[in-house]
Residue, then its C-alpha position, 0 to 999 in steps of 0.5 A: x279247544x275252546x276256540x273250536x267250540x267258540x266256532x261251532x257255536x257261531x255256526x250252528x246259532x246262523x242256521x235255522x230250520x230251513x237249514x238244518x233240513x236242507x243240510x240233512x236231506x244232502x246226504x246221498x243215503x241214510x248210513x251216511x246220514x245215521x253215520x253223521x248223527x251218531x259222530x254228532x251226538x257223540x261230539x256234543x256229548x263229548x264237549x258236555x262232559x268236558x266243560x270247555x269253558x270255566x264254570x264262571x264264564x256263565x255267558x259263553x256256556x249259555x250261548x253253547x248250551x242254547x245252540x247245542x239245545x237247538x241242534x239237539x231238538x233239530x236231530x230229534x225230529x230226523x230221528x223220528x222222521x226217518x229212523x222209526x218205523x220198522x224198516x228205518x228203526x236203529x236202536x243204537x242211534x236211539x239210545x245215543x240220542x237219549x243218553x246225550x239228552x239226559x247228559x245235557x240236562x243234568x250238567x252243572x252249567x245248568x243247575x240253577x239252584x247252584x247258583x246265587x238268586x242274582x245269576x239265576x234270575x239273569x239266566x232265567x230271564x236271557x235263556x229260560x230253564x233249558x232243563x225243562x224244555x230238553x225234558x219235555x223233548x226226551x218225554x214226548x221221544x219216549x212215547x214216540x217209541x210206542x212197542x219199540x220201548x221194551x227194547x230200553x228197559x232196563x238200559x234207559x232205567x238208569x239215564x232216567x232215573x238220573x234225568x228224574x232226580x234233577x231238583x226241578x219241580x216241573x221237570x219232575x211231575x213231567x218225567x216221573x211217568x215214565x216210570x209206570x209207562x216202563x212198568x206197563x210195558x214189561x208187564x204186558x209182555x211178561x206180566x211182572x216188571x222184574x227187570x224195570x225193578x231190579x235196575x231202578x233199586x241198583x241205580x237209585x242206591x248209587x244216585x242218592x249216595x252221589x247227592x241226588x235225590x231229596x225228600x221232595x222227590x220221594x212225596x212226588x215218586x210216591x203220589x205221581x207212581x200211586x196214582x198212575x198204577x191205581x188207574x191200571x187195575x192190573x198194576x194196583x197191588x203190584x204198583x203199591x207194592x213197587x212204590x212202598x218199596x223203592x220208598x223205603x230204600x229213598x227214605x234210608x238212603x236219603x238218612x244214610x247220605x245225610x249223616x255218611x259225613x259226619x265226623x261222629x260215625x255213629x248214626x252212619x253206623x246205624x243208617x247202614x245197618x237200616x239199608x243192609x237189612x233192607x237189602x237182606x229182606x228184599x232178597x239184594x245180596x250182591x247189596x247186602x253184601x257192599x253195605x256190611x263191608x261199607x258197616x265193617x270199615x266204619x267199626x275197624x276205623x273206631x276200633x270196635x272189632x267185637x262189632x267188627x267181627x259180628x260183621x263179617x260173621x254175617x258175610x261168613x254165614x252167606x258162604x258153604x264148605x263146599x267147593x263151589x265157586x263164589x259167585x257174589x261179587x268180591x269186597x274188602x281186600x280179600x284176595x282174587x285167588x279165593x275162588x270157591x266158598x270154602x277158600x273165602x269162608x275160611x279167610x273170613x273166619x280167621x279175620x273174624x277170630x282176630x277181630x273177636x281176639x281184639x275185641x276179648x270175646x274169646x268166647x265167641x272165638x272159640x266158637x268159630x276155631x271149632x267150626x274151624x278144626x272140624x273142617x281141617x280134622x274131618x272135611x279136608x284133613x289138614x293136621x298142620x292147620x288143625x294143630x294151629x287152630x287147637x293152640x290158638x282156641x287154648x291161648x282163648x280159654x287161658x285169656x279168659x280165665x287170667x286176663x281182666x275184662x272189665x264188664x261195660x256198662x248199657x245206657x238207654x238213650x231216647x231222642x225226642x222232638x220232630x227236629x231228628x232224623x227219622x230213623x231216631x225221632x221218638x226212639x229210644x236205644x240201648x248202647x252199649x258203653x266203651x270199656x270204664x267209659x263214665x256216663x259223663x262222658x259217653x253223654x259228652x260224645x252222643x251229644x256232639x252231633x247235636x249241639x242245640x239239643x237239650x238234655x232231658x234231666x228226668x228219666x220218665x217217657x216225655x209227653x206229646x208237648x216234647x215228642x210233638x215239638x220241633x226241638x231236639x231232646x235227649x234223655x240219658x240214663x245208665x241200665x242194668x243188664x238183665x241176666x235171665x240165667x243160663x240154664x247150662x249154668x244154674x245150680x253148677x258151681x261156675x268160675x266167675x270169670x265165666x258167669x260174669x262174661x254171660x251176665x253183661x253180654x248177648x243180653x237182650x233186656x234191660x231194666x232201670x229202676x226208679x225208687x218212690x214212696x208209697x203210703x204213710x211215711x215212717x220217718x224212722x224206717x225208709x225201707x217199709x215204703x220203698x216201692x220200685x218202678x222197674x222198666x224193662x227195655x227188650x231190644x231188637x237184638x242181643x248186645x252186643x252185635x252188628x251195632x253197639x246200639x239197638x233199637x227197644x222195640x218193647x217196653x213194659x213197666x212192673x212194681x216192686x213191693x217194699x219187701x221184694x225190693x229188700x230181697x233183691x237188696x240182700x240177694x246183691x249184697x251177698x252176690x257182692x260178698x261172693x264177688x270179694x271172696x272169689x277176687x281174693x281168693x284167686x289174687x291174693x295181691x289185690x289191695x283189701x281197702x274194697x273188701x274192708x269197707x263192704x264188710x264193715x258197711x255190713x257188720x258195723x251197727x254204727x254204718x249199717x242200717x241193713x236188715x235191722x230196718x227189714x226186721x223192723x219192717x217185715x217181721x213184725x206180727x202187724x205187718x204178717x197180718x196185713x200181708x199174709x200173702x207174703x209168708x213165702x217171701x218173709x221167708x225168703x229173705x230170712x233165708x238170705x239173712x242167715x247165708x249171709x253169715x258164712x259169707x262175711x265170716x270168710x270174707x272176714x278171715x281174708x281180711x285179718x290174713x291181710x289186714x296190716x297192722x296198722x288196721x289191726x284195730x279196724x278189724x278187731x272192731x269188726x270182728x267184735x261186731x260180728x260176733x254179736x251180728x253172727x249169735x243173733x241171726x243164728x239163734x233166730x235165722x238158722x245157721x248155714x254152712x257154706x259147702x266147697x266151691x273149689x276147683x279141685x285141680x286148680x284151685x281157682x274160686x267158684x261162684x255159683x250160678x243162683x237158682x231163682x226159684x222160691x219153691x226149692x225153698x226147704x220148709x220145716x220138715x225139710x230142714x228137720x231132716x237135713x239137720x238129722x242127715x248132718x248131725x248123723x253122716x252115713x258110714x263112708x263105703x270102704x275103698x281099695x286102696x288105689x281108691x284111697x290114693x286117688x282121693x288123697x290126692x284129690x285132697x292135697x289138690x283141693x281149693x275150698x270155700x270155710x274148710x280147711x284141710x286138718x293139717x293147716x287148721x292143727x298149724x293155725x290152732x299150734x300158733x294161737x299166741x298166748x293167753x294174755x293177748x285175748x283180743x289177738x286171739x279172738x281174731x285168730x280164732x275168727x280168721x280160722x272160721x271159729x267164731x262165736x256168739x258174744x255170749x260165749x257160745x260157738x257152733x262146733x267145728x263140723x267134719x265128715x266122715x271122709x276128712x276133705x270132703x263134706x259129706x253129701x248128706x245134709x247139702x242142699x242149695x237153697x232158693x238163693x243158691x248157696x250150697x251148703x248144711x241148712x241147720x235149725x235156728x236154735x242155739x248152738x252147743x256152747x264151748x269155752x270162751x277161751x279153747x286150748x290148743x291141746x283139746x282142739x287137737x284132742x277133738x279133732x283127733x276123736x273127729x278123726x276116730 
């Protein structure tokens, strides 16, 4: 074949005009004559394709290319002579003719730019950029077409846009106007340019992704367009509009195309996302559709199937229970026998099941299972699936209440300096962390893809000379999840394993905190001038979703006062206390070395500094004077002293159930300390009683779902007479008999939190051991929730009336949200230091009476 080409090309280099038109006006008619041009282009543009010779042979594909280009021109001008007019004029022959040229034009042999600046320099000087001289044939053969143009619109959009795309500047600024001459031509026939529009999104998505096109190219696009539609007072705005545009998705694609082949596939991720909302807001769904499959793929490959899920889900929404059938072109691997909507929604809702089922959002599962059973229940009446979907949504419920899931942690990462992609420069984003990834880690891994990057060590937003800087900065910091509070589950009592699922997922705000001193320093009091600069970050979506990153689009900065940073403090510490107690009371073989070390760093004056320091601080008379506006808050965190007796009181008796003997010391000590700990904040905070928090037919802890709120807070009145409703609980309404087992029932089933049913107490009061072990028997006595004050004083033992069950008088929840008996801050009945076993029972048996 080479040698064939070898010979044709020393042909046509010995034939000039003269016989070239000698040879065309020897055919007898012109369908000869069209017939031979038609094979012809088809040959060269055959040969074209087809490299003949090696690509290093650069003279012998230089001898082709000039002879083919000479041929090519003779040819054009046949074809303008006598295949134009209206009579003569033959579409098909035209568009071959342009479809050869621009084959010719952007073929490897002739991209200049590939090569070394010696062969370049070599090539320019023997033949010249034969690029830029086919371009000008094919600019001037256009124009020549006059009305005949809209004929090749949208066919000749693609081959254009090909020739336009090639890396010569000249070339460019010649051709790129061919573009505004199509949009004139459709508009003046159908006043849009639809069409031209619509192929040149389709084509310039598919061109970039194959390596053309480059930021150059886009300036040009944008000034040469914008400056031809601005001439043509009908065209401005329509023309402005167009080119924002097809800007836009060159800007996205042009960041798509240059990280698709990184091995890190995070910021491919990111790219893509960019260009699937593109296409979803200008209304592109076959390409909307192609971008979340190309997003679906990149997150199966590194096992982020909760991202994958939400995925998919976005394709699922586009889709109706209907029979219709699926017009959107078919992707992924689902089968060509989903015909109609119904069939591929379902296909996709239980690979997305799977995907969430991996991902262990069973909730978001659920979800999806119920839309599910009700088509199979009510729409279709398929039973057989329907009982397979309802077993599958309880295995769901069951994995989230038994199967551990640990809670991810979220960074804020910002990417500074002018050396990123634009789709990163200046921004901050909220990531979402992989499950007990350590930020060291995940710092090492977002780093990876910018090895000359320099790590920020300051968390606080750069200045311009960062921001303005031709380097790359990263700044890393851990975020807390902002619970904003479900309002489904304020003021319930919830599982935890449910509560702690909302309060690290579908999160939208974020916040970090940054302690710094204000005011005259007390160098023996640091809590009295801790002021908190807390930024919240909001971001463009809920976590996680189609990304485990979002951009912040807003970000606001508030102060927090010395006293509301000690609120906040004692509120976590008790949500922490809470946290124990549940995680031991529904896995009694969890290690105690944890809860150990909570309770002592709490109750141990020698450890703690605790709210000590808040008293010291806050509840001095100056500082009541000075702050008057602070009364309620005052209050507040008093309040929030005194919950927390009850909560280490139970987290002390988990603690001396399961405390070894060779810590039996360690929690006679804290026991010790406690005591003295739980008579002062009675006597002057108030005691609390926490209420039952158990699961009456399973037995699993509760942790309750805080109310915010300061105003629910009970005011002295309000306290009087919770304290006059508990001290004197209403007769019980008489019940039937039946009634009577019911609640029996319910109370051999019940679960609570510092209650205990009378036969377990009796059997913990009988095994007290004798007299002279007194240190063993105060620790009994506090793991059975009897403890007293140091001075020998100890609250009494509070029942009601129905045996298992508090009495709803006198419970409240107070503005921290436990639930429980508020009683007045003066000091308890006292009862003897030592109490026998035979007037324990005796008392209870009066209770009983």
């Amino acid at each position: 074949q080479s040698h064939y080409v070898a010979c044709m090309a020393a042909i046509l280099s010995q034939m000039d005009k003269d016989h070239y038109s000698s040879y065309i006006k020897a055919f007898p008619s012109r369908p000869e004559l069209m017939d031979f041009l038609m094979e012809t282009f088809i040959l060269f543009k055959d040969l074209i394709g087809k490299t003949v010779y090696p690509s290093d042979w650069m003279v012998m594909n230089m001898v082709q290319n000039r002879e083919f280009l000479h041929a090519i021109n003779q040819f054009a001008a046949t074809l303008t002579e006598m295949f134009l007019s209206n009579s003569s004029f033959e579409l098909q022959l035209w568009n071959n003719y342009f479809h050869l040229a621009v084959a010719f034009l952007t073929q490897d042999s002739l991209q200049l730019e590939n090569f070394s600046q010696a062969k370049r320099n070599s090539i320019l000087a023997k033949y010249g950029d034969m690029r830029a001289m086919i371009g000008a044939s094919i600019r001037d053969m256009w124009y020549n077409l006059g009305h005949r143009k809209i004929e090749f619109i949208p066919g000749m959009v693609g081959p254009i846009l090909e020739m336009t795309l090639v890396p010569e500047l000249e070339l460019r600024k010649s051709t790129i106007p061919i573009f505004f001459d199509m949009m004139l031509c459709e508009y003046q026939l159908t006043e849009s340019f639809s069409r031209f529009e619509d192929e040149i999104l389709r084509k310039l998505d598919s061109e970039v992704e194959g390596g053309r096109g480059d930021e150059q190219y886009k300036q040009l696009f944008e000034s040469i367009l914008l400056s031809c539609c601005r001439r043509h007072p009908d065209l401005a705005k329509p023309g402005e509009n167009f080119v924002t545009l097809v800007t836009g998705l060159l800007e996205r694609l042009l960041d798509y195309r240059a990280v698709m082949n990184d091995e890190n596939k995070t910021y491919s991720m990111s790219c893509t996302v960019n260009l699937l909302n593109f296409y979803k807001e200008i209304d592109r769904q076959a390409m909307y559709i192609r971008y979340l499959y190309k997003l679906k793929d990149l997150h199966i490959s590194y096992e982020n199937y909760t991202e994958g899920a939400y995925t998919l889900l976005l394709h699922a929404r586009l889709l109706k229970w209907s029979d219709d059938m699926n017009t959107a072109p078919m992707q992924g691997l689902h089968s060509p026998s989903l015909h109609t909507q119904r069939q591929l929604k379902e296909a996709l809702y239980n690979q997305i099941i799977n995907y969430f089922d991996q991902g262990k959002m069973w909730e978001e599962a659920i979800h999806i299972c119920k839309e599910l059973a009700e088509q199979y229940e009510s729409e279709v009446f398929d039973y057989e699936m329907l009982s397979d979907i309802l077993q599958r949504e309880a295995k769901f419920y069951e994995k989230i209440l038994k199967v551990l899931r640990p809670s991810p942690d979220y960074f804020a990462v910002g990417y500074y300096g002018q050396g990123f992609p634009t789709f990163l420069r200046n921004k901050v984003f909220i990531y979402r962390g992989k499950e007990y990834e350590r930020r060291e880690d995940f710092e090492m891994r977002l780093l990876s893809p910018f090895p000359n990057a320099e790590k920020l060590t300051s968390t606080s937003p750069p200045g311009q000379d960062i921001t303005g800087s031709p380097g790359q900065y990263i700044q890393c910091f851990t975020v807390q999840p902002v619970d904003e509070g479900k309002v489904r589950f304020k003021d319930r009592s919830i599982p935890e394993q449910i509560t702690n699922f909302y309060k690290a997922n579908h999160v939208q705000k974020f916040s970090y905190s940054r302690p710094f001193k204000k005011g005259p320093k007390d160098p023996d009091n640091e809590f009295a001038t801790m002021w908190i600069e807390r930024t919240t970050f909001v971001t463009a979506y809920p976590l996680p979703g189609i990304l485990r990153w979002f951009m912040v689009t807003s970000t606001t900065t508030t102060i927090i006062s010395p006293l509301e940073n000690a609120i906040e403090t004692m509120m976590k510490t008790n949500e922490k206390i809470m946290s124990e107690i549940n995680r031991h009371q529904n896995d009694p073989s969890l290690p105690v070395n944890p809860l150990s070390m909570l309770l002592n760093g709490i109750v141990d004056p020698a450890v703690m500094g605790g709210f000590a320091k808040y008293e010291t601080a806050f509840f001095q008379e100056p500082y009541l004077q000075e702050h008057p506006e602070d009364k309620e808050n005052i209050e507040k965190l008093k309040d929030l002293i005194a919950w927390q007796t009850p909560l280490l009181a139970e987290g002390i008796r988990i603690h001396g159930r399961k405390v070894t003997e060779d810590l039996r010391p360690f929690h006679e000590r804290m026991e010790q300390c406690f005591v003295q700990l739980r008579a002062k904040v009675e006597s002057q905070y108030g005691v609390r009683e926490m209420g039952c928090f158990g699961d009456r037919r399973s037995g699993r802890p509760r942790s309750m779902a805080w109310g915010p709120s300061w105003d629910r807070l009970s005011h002295a009145g309000d306290r009087q007479a919770l304290t006059e409703a508990t001290l004197t609980p209403k007769p019980a309404p008489r019940t039937s008999e039946s009634e009577d087992r019911r609640n029996e029932h319910k109370e051999n089933r019940s679960s609570t939190f510092f209650r205990y049913r009378r036969q377990d107490l009796r059997q913990s009061i009988s095994e007290l051991p004798e007299p002279k072990d007194e240190k063993r028997r105060l620790s009994c006595n506090m793991s059975e929730s009897s403890l007293g004050s140091s001075d020998g004083k100890q609250p009494p033992y509070s029942r009601d009336t129905t045996g298992a069950q508090p009495s709803t008088a006198g419970l409240s929840l107070s503005p921290t949200g436990f639930g429980g008996r508020v009683k007045s801050a003066s000091k308890a009945t006292p009862l003897p230091r030592k109490i026998s076993p035979t007037v324990y029972e005796t008392f209870l048996e009066q209770s009983d009476a």
